[in-house]
C-alpha positions in Angstrom: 111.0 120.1 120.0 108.6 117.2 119.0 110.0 114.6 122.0 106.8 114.7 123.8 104.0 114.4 120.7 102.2 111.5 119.9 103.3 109.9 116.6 100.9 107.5 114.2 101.0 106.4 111.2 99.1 106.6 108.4 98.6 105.5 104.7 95.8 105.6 102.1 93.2 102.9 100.6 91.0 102.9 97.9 88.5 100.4 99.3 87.6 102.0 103.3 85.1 98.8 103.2 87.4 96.7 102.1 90.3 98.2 104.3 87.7 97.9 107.4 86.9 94.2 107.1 90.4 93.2 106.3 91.9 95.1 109.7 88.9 94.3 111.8 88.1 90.7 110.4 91.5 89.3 109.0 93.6 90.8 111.4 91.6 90.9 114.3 92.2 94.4 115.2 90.0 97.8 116.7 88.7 99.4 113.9 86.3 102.3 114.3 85.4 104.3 111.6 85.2 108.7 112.6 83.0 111.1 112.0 85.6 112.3 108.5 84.9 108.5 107.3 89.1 107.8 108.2 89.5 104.6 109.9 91.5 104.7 112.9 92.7 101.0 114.4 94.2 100.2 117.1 96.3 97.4 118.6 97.6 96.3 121.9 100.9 98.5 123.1 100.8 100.7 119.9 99.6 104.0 118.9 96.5 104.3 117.0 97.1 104.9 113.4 94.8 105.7 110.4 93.7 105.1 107.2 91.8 107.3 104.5 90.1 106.9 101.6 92.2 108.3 98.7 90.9 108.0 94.5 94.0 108.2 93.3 95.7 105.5 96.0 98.6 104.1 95.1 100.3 101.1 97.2 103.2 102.2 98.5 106.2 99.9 97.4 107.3 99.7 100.9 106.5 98.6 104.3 103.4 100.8 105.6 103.1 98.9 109.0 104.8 96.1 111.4 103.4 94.1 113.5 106.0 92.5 116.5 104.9 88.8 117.1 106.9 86.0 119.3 106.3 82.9 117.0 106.4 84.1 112.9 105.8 80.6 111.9 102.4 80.5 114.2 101.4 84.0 113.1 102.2 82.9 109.2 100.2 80.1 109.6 97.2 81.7 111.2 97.1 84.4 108.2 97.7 82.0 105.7 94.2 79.9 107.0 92.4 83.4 106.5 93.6 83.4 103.0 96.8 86.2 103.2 99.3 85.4 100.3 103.0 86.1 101.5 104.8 87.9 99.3 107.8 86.0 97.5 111.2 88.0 97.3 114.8 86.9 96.0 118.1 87.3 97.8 119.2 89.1 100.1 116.3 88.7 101.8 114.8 85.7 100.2 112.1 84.5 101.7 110.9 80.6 102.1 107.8 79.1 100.6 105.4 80.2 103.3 106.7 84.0 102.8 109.3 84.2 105.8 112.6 85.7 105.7 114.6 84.0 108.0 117.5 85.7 109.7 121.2 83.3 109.5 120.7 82.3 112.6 117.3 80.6 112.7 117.2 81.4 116.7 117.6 84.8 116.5 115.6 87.5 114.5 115.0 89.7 113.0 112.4 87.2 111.0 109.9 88.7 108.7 107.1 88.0 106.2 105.4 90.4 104.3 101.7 90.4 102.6 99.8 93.1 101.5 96.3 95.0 102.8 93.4 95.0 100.1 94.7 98.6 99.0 98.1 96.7 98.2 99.9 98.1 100.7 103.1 95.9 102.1 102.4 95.2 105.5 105.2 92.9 108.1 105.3 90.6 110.6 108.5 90.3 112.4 109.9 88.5 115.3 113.1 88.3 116.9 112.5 84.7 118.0 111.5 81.9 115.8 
């Protein structure tokens, strides 16, 4: 029934301004604001998705958003100059101290890290390659 409708995400924030800088600036992405003040951003081979402004936000205490890289450790890196924490987590999928999760086989992903947007929303990078 739904096979041929465009899918997007979306998640609140309770900083649009905030939000804006962080996806436009930090993260280097498209990020128009509409005419209903909801920010819609877009990124290379991905649907658009959006964000609105919500008082009551509350992060969500999962992953909101991934973004597919080649090189983690590059990507990592990169954020990390522009000031993104990683987020540190135990075993199982205990991460290392930059904030990546390496699969057993170093060579072969899934690898992920995980920081959050300004709103505290858990965001992801992940790679299949190292």
């Amino acid at each position: 029934m739904l096979m041929n409708a465009n899918i997007f995400n979306s998640f609140s924030t309770n900083d649009l301004e905030a939000s804006k800088t962080f996806y436009a600036e930090t993260l280097g992405l498209e990020v128009l604001e509409n005419e209903m003040g909801i920010l819609e951003i877009k990124a290379r081979g991905s649907n658009t998705f959006i964000i609105y402004p919500k008082e009551n936000h509350q992060p969500a205490t999962f992953t909101v958003l991934n973004f597919e890289v080649d090189d983690i450790e590059n990507h990592v890196d990169g954020l990390i100059s522009k000031g993104i924490v990683f987020e540190q987590y135990p075993e199982p999928m205990k991460t290392d101290k930059k904030g990546i999760c390496w699969s057993p086989d170093k060579n072969t992903g899934p690898h992920i890290a995980w920081f959050k947007d300004p709103a505290g929303n858990i965001l992801s990078l992940i790679s299949e390659n190292s």
